[in-house]
Biotite code that builds the C-alpha atoms (Angstrom):
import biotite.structure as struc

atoms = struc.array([
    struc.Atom([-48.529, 96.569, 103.803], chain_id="A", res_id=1, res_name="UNK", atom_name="CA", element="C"),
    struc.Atom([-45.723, 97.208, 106.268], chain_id="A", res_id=2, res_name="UNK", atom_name="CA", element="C"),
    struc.Atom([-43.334, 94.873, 106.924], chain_id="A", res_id=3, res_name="UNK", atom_name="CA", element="C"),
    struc.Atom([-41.872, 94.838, 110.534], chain_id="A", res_id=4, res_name="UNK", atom_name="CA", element="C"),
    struc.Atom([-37.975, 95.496, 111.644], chain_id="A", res_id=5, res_name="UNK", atom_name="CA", element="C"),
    struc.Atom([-36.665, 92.217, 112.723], chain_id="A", res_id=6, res_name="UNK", atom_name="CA", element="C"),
    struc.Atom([-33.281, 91.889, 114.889], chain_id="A", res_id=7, res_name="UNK", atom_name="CA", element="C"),
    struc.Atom([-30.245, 89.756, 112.376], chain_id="A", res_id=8, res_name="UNK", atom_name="CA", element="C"),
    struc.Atom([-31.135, 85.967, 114.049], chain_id="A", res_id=9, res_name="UNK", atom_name="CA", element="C"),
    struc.Atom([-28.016, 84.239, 115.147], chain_id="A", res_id=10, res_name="UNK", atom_name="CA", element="C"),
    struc.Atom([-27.667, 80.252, 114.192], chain_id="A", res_id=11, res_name="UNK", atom_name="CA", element="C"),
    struc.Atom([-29.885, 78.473, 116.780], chain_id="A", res_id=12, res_name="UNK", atom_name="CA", element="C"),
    struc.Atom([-30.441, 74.761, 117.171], chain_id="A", res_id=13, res_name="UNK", atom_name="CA", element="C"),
    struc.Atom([-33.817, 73.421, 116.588], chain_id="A", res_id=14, res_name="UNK", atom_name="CA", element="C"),
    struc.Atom([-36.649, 74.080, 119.082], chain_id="A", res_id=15, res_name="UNK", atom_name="CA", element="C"),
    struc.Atom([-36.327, 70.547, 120.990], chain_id="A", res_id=16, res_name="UNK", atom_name="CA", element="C"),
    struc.Atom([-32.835, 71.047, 121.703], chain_id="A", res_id=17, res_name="UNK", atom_name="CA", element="C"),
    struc.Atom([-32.190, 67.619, 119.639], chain_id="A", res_id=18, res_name="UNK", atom_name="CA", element="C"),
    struc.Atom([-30.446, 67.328, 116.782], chain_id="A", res_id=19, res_name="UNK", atom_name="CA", element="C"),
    struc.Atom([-32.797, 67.896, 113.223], chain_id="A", res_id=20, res_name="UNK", atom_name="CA", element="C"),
    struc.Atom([-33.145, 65.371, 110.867], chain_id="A", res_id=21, res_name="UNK", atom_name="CA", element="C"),
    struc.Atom([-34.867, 65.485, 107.156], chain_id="A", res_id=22, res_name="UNK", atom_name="CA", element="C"),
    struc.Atom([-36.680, 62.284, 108.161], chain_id="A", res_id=23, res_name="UNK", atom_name="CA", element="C"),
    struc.Atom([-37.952, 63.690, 111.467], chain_id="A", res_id=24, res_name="UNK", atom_name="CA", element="C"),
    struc.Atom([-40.072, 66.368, 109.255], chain_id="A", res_id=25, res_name="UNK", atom_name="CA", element="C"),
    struc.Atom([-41.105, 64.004, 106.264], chain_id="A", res_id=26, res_name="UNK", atom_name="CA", element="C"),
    struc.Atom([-42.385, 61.757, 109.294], chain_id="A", res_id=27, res_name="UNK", atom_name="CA", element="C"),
    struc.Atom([-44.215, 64.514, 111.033], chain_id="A", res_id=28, res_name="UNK", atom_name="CA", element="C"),
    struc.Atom([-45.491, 65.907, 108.005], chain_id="A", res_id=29, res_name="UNK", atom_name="CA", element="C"),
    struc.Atom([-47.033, 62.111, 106.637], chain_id="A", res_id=30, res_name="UNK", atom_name="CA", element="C"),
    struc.Atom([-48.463, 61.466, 110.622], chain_id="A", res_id=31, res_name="UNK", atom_name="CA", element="C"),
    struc.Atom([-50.232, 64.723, 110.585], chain_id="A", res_id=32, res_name="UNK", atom_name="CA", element="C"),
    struc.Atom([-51.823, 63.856, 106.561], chain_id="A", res_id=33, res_name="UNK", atom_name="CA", element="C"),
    struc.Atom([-52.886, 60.725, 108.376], chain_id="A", res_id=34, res_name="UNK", atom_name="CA", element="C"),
    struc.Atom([-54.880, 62.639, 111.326], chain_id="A", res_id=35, res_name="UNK", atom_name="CA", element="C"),
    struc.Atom([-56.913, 64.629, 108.635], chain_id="A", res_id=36, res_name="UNK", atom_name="CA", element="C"),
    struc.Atom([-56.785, 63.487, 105.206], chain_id="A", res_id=37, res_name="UNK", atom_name="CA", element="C"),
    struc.Atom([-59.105, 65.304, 103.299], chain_id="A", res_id=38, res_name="UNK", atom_name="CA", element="C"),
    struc.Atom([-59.020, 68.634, 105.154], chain_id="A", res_id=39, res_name="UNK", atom_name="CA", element="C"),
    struc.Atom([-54.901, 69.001, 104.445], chain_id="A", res_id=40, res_name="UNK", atom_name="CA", element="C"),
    struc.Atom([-54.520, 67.320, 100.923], chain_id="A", res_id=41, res_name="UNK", atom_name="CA", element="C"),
    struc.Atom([-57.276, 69.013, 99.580], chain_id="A", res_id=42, res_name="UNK", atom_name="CA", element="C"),
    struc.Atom([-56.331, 72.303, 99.870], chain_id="A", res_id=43, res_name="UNK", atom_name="CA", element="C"),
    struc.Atom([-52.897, 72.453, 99.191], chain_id="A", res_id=44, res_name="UNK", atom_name="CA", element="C"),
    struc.Atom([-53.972, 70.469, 96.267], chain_id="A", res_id=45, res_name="UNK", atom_name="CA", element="C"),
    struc.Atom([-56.228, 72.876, 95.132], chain_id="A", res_id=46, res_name="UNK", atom_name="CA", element="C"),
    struc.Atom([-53.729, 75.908, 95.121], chain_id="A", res_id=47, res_name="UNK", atom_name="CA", element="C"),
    struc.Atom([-51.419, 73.664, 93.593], chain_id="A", res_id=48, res_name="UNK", atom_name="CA", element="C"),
    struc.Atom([-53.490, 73.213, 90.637], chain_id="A", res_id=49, res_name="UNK", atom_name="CA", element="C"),
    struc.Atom([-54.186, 76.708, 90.483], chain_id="A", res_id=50, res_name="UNK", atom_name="CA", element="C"),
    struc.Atom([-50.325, 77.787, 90.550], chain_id="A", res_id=51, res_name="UNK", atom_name="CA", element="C"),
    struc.Atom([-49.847, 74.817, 87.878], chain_id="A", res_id=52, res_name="UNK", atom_name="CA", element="C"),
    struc.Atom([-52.660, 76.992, 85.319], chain_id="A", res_id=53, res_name="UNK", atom_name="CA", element="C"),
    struc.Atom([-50.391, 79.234, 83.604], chain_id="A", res_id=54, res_name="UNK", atom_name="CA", element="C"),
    struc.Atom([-47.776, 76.315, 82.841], chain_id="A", res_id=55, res_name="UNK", atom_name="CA", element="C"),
    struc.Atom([-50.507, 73.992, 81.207], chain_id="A", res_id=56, res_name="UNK", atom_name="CA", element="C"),
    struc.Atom([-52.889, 76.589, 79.769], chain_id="A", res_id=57, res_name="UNK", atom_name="CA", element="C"),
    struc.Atom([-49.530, 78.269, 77.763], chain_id="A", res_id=58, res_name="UNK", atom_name="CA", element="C"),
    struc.Atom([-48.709, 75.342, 75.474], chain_id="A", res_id=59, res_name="UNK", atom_name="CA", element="C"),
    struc.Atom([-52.242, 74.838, 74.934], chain_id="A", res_id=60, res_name="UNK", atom_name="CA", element="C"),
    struc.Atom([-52.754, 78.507, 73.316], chain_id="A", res_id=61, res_name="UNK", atom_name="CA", element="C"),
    struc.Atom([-49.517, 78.507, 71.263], chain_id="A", res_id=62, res_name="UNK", atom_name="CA", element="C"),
    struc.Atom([-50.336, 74.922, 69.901], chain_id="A", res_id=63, res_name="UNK", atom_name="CA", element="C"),
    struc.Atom([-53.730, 76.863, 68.670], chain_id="A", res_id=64, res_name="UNK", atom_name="CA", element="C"),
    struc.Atom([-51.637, 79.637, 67.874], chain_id="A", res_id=65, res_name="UNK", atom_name="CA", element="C"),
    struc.Atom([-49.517, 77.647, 65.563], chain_id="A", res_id=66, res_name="UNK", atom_name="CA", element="C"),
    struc.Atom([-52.267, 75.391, 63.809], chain_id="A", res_id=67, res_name="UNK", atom_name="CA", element="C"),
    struc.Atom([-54.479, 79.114, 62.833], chain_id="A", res_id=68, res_name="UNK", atom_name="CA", element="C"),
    struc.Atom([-51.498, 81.189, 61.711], chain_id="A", res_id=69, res_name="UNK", atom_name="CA", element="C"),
    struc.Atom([-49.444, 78.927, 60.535], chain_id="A", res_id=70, res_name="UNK", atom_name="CA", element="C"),
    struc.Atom([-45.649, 77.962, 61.671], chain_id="A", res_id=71, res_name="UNK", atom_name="CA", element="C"),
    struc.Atom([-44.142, 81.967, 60.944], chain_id="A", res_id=72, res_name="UNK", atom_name="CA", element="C"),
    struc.Atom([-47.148, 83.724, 62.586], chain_id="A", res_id=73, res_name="UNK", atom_name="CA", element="C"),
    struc.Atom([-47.794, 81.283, 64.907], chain_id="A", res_id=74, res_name="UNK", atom_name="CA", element="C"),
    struc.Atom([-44.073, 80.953, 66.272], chain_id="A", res_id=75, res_name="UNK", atom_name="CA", element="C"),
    struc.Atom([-43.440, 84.990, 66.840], chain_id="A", res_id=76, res_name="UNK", atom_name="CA", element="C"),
    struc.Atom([-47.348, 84.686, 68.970], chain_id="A", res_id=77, res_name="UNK", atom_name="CA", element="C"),
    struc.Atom([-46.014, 81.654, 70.639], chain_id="A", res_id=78, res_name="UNK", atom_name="CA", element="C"),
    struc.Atom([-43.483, 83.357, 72.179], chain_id="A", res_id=79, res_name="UNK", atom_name="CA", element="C"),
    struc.Atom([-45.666, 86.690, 73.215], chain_id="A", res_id=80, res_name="UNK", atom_name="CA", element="C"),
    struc.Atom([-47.976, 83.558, 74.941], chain_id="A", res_id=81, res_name="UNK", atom_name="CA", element="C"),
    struc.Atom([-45.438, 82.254, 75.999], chain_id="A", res_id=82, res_name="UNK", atom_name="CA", element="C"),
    struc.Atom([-43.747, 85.573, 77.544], chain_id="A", res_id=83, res_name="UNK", atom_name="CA", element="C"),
    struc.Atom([-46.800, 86.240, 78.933], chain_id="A", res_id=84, res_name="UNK", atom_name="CA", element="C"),
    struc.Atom([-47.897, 83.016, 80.749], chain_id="A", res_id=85, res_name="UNK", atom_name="CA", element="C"),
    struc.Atom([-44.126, 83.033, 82.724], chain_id="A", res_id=86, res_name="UNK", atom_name="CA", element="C"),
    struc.Atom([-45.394, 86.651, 83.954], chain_id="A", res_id=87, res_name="UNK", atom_name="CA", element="C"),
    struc.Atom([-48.266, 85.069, 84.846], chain_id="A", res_id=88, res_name="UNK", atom_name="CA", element="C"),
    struc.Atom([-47.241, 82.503, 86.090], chain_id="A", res_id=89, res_name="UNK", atom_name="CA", element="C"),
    struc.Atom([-44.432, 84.246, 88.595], chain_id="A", res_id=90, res_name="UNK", atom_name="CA", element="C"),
    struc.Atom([-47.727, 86.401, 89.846], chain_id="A", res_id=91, res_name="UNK", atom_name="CA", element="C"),
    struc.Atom([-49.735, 83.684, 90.530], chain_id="A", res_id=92, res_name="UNK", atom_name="CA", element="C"),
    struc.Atom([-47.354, 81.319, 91.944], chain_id="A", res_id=93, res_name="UNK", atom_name="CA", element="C"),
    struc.Atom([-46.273, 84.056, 94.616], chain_id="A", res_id=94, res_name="UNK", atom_name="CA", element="C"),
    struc.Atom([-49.834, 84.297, 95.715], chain_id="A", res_id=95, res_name="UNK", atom_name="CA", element="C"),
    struc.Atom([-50.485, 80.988, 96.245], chain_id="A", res_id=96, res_name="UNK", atom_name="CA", element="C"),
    struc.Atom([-47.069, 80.352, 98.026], chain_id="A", res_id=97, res_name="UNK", atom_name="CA", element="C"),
    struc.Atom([-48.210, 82.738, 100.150], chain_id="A", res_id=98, res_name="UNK", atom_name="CA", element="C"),
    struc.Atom([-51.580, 81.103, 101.051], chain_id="A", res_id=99, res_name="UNK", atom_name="CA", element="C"),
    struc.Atom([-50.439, 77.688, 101.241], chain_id="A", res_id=100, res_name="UNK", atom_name="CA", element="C"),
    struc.Atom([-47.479, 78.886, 103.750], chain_id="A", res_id=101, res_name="UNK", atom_name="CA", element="C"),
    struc.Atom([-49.895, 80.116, 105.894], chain_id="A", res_id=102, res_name="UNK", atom_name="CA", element="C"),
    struc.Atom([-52.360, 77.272, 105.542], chain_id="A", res_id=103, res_name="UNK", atom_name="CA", element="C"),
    struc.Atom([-49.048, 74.940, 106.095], chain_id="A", res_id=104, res_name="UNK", atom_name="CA", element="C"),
    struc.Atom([-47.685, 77.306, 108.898], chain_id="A", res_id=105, res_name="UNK", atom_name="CA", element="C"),
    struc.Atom([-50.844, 77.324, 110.668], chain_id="A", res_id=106, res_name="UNK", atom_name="CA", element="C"),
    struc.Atom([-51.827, 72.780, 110.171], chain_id="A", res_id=107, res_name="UNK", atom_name="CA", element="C"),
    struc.Atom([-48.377, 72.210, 111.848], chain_id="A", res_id=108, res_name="UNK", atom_name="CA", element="C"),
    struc.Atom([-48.608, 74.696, 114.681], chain_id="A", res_id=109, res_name="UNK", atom_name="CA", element="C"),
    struc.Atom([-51.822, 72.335, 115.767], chain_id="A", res_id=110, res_name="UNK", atom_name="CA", element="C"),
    struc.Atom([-53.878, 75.940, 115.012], chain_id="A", res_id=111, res_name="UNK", atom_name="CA", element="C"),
    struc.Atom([-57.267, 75.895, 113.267], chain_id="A", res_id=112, res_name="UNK", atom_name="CA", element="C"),
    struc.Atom([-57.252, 76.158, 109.580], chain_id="A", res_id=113, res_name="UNK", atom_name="CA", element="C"),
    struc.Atom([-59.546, 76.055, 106.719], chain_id="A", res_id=114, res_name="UNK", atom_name="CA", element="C"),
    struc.Atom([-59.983, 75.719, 103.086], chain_id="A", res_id=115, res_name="UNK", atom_name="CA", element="C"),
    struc.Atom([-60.015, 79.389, 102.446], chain_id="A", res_id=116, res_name="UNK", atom_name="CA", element="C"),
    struc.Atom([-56.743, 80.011, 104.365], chain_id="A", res_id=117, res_name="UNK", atom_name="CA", element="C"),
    struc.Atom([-54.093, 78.843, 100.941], chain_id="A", res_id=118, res_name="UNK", atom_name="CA", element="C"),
    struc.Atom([-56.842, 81.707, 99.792], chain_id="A", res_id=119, res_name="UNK", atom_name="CA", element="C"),
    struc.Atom([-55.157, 84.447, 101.702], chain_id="A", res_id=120, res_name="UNK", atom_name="CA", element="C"),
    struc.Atom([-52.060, 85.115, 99.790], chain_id="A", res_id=121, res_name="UNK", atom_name="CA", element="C"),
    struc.Atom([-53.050, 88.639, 98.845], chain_id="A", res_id=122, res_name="UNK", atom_name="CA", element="C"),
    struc.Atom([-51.084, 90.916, 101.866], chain_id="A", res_id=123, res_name="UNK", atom_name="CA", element="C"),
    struc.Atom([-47.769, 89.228, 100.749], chain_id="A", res_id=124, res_name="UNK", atom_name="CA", element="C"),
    struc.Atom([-48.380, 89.477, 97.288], chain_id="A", res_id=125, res_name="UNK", atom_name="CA", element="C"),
    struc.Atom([-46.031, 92.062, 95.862], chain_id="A", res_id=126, res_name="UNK", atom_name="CA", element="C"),
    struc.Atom([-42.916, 91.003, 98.688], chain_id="A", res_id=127, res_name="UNK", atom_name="CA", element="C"),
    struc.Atom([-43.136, 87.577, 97.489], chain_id="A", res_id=128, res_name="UNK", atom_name="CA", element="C"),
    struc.Atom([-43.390, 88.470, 94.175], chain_id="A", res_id=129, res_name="UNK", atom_name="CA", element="C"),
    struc.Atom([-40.056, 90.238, 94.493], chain_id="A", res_id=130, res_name="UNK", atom_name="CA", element="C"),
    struc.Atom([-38.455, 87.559, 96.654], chain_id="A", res_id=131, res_name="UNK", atom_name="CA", element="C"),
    struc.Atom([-39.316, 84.925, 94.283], chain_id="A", res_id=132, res_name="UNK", atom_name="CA", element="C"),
    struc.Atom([-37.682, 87.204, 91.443], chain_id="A", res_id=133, res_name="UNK", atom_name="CA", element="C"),
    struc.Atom([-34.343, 87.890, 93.459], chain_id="A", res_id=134, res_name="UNK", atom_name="CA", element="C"),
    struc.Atom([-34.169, 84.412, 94.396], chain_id="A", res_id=135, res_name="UNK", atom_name="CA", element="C"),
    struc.Atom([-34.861, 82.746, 91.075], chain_id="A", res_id=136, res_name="UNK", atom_name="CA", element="C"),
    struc.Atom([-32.446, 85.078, 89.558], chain_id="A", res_id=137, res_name="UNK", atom_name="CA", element="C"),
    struc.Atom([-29.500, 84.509, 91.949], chain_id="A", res_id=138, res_name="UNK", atom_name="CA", element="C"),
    struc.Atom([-30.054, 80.693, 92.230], chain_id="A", res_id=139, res_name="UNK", atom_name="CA", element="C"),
    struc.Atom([-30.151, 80.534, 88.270], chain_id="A", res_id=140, res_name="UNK", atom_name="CA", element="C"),
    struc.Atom([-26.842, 83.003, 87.836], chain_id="A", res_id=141, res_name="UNK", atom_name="CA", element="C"),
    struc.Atom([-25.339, 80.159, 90.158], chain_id="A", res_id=142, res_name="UNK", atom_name="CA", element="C"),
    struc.Atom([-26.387, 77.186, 88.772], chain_id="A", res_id=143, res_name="UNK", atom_name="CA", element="C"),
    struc.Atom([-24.615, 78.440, 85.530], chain_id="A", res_id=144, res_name="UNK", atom_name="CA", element="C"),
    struc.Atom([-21.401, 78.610, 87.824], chain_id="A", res_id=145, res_name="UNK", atom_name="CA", element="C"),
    struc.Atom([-20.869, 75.046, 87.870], chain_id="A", res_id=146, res_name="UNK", atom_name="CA", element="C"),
    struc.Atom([-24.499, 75.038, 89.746], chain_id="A", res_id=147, res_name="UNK", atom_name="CA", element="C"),
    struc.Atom([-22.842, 74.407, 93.235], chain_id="A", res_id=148, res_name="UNK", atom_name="CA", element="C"),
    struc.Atom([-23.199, 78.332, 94.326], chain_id="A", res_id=149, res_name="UNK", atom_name="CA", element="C"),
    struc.Atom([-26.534, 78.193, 92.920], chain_id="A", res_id=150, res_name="UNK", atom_name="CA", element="C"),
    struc.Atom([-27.309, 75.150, 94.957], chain_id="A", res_id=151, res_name="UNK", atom_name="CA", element="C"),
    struc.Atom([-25.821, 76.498, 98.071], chain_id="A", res_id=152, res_name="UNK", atom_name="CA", element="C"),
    struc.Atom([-27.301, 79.842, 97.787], chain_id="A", res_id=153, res_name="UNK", atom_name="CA", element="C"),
    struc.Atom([-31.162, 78.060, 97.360], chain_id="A", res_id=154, res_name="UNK", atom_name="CA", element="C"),
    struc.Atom([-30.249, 76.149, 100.731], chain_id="A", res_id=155, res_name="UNK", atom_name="CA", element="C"),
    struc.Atom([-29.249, 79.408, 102.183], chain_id="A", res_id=156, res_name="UNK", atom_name="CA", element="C"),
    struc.Atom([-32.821, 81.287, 101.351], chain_id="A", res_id=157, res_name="UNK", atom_name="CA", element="C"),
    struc.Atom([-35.075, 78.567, 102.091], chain_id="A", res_id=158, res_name="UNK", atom_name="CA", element="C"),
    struc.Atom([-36.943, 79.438, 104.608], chain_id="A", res_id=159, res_name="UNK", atom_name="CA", element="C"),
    struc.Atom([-36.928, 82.932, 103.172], chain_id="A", res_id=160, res_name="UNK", atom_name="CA", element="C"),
    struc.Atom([-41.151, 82.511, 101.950], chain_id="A", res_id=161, res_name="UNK", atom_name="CA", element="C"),
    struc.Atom([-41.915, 81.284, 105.330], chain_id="A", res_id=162, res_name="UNK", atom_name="CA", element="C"),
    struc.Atom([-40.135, 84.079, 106.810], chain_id="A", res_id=163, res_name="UNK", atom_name="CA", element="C"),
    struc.Atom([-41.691, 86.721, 104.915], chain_id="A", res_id=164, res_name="UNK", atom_name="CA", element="C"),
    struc.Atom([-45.456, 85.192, 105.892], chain_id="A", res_id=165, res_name="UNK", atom_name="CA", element="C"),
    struc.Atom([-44.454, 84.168, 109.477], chain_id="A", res_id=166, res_name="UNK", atom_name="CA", element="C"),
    struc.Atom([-42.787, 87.260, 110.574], chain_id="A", res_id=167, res_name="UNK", atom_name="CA", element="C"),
    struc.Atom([-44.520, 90.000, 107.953], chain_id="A", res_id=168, res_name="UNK", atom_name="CA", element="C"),
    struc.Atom([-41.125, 91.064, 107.267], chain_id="A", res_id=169, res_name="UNK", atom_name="CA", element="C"),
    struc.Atom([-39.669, 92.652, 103.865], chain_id="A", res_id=170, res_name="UNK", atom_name="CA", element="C"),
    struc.Atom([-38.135, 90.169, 100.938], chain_id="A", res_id=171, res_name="UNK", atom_name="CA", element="C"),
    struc.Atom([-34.230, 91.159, 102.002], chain_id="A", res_id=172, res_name="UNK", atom_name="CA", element="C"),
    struc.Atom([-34.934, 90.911, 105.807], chain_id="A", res_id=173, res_name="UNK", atom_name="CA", element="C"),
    struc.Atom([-36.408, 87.624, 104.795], chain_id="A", res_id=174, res_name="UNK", atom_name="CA", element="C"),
    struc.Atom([-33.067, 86.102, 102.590], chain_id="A", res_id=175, res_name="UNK", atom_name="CA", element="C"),
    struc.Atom([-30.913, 87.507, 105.509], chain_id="A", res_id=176, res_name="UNK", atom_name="CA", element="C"),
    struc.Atom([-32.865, 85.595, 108.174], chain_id="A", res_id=177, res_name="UNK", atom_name="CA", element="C"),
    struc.Atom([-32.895, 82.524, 106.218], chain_id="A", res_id=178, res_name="UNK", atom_name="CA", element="C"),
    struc.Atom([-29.438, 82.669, 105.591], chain_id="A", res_id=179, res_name="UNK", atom_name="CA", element="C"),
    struc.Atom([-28.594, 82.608, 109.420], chain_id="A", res_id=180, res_name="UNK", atom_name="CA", element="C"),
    struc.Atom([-31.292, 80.315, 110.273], chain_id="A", res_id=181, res_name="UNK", atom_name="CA", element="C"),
    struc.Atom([-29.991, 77.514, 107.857], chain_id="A", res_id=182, res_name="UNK", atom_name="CA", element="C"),
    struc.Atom([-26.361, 77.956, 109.121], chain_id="A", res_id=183, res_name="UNK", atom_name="CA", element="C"),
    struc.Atom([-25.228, 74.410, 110.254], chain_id="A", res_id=184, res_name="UNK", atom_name="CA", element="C"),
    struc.Atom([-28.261, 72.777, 108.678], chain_id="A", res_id=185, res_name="UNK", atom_name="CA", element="C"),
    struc.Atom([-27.331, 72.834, 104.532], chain_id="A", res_id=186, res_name="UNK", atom_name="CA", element="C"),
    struc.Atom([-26.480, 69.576, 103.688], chain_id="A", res_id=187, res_name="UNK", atom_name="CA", element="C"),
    struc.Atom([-29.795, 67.847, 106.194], chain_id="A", res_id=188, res_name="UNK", atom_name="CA", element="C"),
    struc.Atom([-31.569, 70.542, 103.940], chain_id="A", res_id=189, res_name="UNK", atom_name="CA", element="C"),
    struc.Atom([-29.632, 69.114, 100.711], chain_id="A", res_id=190, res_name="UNK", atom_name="CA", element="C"),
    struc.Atom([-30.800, 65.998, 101.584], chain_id="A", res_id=191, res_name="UNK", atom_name="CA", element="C"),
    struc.Atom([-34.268, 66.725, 102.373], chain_id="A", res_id=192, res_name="UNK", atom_name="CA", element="C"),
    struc.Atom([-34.276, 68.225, 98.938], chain_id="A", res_id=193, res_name="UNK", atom_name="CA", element="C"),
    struc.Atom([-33.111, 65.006, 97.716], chain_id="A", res_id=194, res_name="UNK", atom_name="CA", element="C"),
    struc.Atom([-35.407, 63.170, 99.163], chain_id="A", res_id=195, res_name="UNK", atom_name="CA", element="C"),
    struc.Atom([-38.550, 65.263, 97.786], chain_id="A", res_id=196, res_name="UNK", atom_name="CA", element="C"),
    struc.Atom([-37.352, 65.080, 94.474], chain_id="A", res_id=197, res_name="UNK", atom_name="CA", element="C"),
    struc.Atom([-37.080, 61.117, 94.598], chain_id="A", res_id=198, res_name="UNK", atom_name="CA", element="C"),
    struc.Atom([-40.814, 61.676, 96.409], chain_id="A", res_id=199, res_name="UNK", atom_name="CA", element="C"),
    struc.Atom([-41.798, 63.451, 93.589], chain_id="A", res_id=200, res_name="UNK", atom_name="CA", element="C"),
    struc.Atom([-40.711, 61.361, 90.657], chain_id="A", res_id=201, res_name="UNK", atom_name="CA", element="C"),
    struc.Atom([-42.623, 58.222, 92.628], chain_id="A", res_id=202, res_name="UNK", atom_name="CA", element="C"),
    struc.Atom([-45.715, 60.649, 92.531], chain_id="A", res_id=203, res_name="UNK", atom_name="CA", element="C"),
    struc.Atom([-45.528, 61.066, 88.949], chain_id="A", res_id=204, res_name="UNK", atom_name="CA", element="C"),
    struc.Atom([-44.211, 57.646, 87.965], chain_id="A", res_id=205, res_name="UNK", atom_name="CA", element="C"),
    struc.Atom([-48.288, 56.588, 89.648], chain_id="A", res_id=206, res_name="UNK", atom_name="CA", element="C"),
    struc.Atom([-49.763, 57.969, 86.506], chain_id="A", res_id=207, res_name="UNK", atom_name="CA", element="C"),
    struc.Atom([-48.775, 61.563, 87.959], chain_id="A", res_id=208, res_name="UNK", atom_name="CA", element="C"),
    struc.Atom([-51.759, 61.308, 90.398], chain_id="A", res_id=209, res_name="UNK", atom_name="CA", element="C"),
    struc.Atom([-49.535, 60.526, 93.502], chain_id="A", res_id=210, res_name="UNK", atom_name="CA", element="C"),
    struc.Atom([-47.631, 63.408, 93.070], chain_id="A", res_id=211, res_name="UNK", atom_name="CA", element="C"),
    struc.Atom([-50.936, 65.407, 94.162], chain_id="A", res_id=212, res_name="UNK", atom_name="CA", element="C"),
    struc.Atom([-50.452, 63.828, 96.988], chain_id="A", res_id=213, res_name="UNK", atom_name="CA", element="C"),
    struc.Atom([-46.806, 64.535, 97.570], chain_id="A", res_id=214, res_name="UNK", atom_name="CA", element="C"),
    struc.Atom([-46.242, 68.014, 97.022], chain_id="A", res_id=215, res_name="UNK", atom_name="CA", element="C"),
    struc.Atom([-48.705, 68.870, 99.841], chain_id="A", res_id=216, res_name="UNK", atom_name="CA", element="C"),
    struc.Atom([-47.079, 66.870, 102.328], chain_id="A", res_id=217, res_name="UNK", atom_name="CA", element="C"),
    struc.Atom([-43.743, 68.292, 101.310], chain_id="A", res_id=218, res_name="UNK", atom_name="CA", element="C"),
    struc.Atom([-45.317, 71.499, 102.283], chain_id="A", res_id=219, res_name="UNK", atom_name="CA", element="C"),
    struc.Atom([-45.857, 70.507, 106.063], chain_id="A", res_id=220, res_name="UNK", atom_name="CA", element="C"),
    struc.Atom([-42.592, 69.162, 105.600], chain_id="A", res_id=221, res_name="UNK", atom_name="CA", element="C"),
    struc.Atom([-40.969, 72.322, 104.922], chain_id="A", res_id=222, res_name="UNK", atom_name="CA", element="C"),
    struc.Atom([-43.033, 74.001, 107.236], chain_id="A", res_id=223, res_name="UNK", atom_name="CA", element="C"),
    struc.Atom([-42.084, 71.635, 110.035], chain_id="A", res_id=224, res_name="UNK", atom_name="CA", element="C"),
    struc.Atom([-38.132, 72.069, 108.829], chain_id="A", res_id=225, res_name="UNK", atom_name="CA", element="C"),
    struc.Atom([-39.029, 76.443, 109.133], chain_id="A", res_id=226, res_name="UNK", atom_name="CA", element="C"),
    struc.Atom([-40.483, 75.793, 112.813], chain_id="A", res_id=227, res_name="UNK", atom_name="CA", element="C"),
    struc.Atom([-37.676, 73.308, 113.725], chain_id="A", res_id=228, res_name="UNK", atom_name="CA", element="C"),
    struc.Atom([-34.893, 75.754, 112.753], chain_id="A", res_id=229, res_name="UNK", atom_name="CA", element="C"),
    struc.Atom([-36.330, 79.133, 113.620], chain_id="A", res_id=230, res_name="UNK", atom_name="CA", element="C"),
    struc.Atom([-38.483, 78.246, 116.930], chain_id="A", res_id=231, res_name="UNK", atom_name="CA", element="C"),
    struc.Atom([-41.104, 80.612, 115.849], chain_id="A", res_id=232, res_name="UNK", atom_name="CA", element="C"),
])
C-alpha cells in the first residue's frame, strides 16, 4: 500500500474550541453504546476475542506440552510455543487494531458501519505491525528507566494507530503526528488511562464478563479522544 505525505501538525485545541476532558469522551463513548447496543459491543467484542486467541491458546499447548514430554522436553517446547504464540500474537493483534479503529473511527463519526468493518484490518497490516513493534519497544526501554519516559513516551504516540488508519500514512509519520497532536493534552490522557484501567479491573472483578463490555467502549473512547484532538 502507499502511505500518503502528511504536512508536521502543529498543537491544535480540540475541534469544539472547548477545553477536552477524559470524562467528556468516556461519556460520549457510553451514550453512543446506549443508542445501539448490540451492533457496537458485538463487534468490537468479537475482534477482541480473536486478538485475545494467541494469549489463551499458548498456555494451553505448553501445559500439553509439559504433561506428554515430560518437565525437560516439555519446558525447552514450551518456550518454542511460547516464542511462537507472542509472534503470533503481535500479527494478529495489529490486524485487528486495525479493523476495530476503523469500525471505532467510522461509529463515532455518526458514518455507517457494519460487522465486517473490525474485518478490514488487512491494508494496514504490515505498518501497524511495525508501529506496534517500535512502540512496544521504546515504551518498554522506558519503563525500565524508572518507567516515567516510558509512560510519557506511550502518551506521546497514542493516537499514532488511529493516525496510521485515519490518514493512510506510514508508522513514523504516524508517531510524529501523534506526538504533536497530544502536546498540551498528556496528563487528561494520563488520566483517561487511569480511568480505563480502574474500568477494566471493575470488568473483570464481574466474573471477567463486564470487561467484554468495557474494552469496546474504551475504543469509542479513544476514538472520540483521536477526533477531539486532531479534528479529522
Amino acid at each position: 500500500m502507499e502511505w500518503s505525505e502528511a504536512v508536521e501538525p502543529e498543537p491544535q485545541e480540540p475541534a469544539s474550541g472547548t477545553p477536552w476532558s477524559p470524562i467528556e469522551s468516556i461519556t460520549f463513548a457510553f451514550e453512543k453504546v446506549k443508542e445501539d447496543p448490540a451492533g457496537l459491543l458485538l463487534p468490537l467484542i468479537a475482534i477482541t476475542l480473536i486478538e485475545a486467541t494467541p494469549s489463551i491458546v499458548g498456555p494451553v499447548l505448553s501445559t500439553i506440552a509439559e504433561v506428554i514430554l515430560g518437565d525437560d522436553g516439555g519446558t525447552i517446547v514450551g518456550y518454542a510455543i511460547s516464542a511462537l504464540m507472542t509472534l503470533i500474537g503481535l500479527v494478529l493483534g495489529s490486524y485487528c487494531m486495525a479493523g476495530s479503529l476503523v469500525f471505532a473511527l467510522r461509529a463515532v463519526r455518526g458514518e455507517a458501519y457494519a460487522f465486517a468493518d473490525v474485518f478490514t484490518g488487512t491494508p494496514y497490516l504490515v505498518p501497524m505491525f511495525v508501529l506496534q513493534l517500535i512502540t512496544n519497544a521504546v515504551t518498554s526501554f522506558g519503563l525500565l528507566l524508572c518507567i516515567v519516559p516510558g509512560v510519557i513516551f506511550w502518551l506521546g504516540v497514542v493516537l499514532a494507530g488511529p493516525l496510521l488508519v485515519d490518514r493512510n500514512v506510514g508508522p513514523i509519520q504516524a508517531l510524529k503526528e501523534s506526538w504533536a497532536f497530544t502536546d498540551g493534552h498528556r496528563v487528561n490522557l494520563l488520566v483517561l488511562s487511569l480511568i480505563g484501567c480502574g474500568l477494566v479491573l471493575v470488568g473483570f472483578s464481574a466474573c471477567c464478563v463486564g470487561v467484554l463490555a468495557v474494552i469496546p467502549v474504551l475504543m469509542l473512547t479513544w476514538a472520540h479522544v483521536y477526533l477531539r484532538l486532531t479534528k479529522y
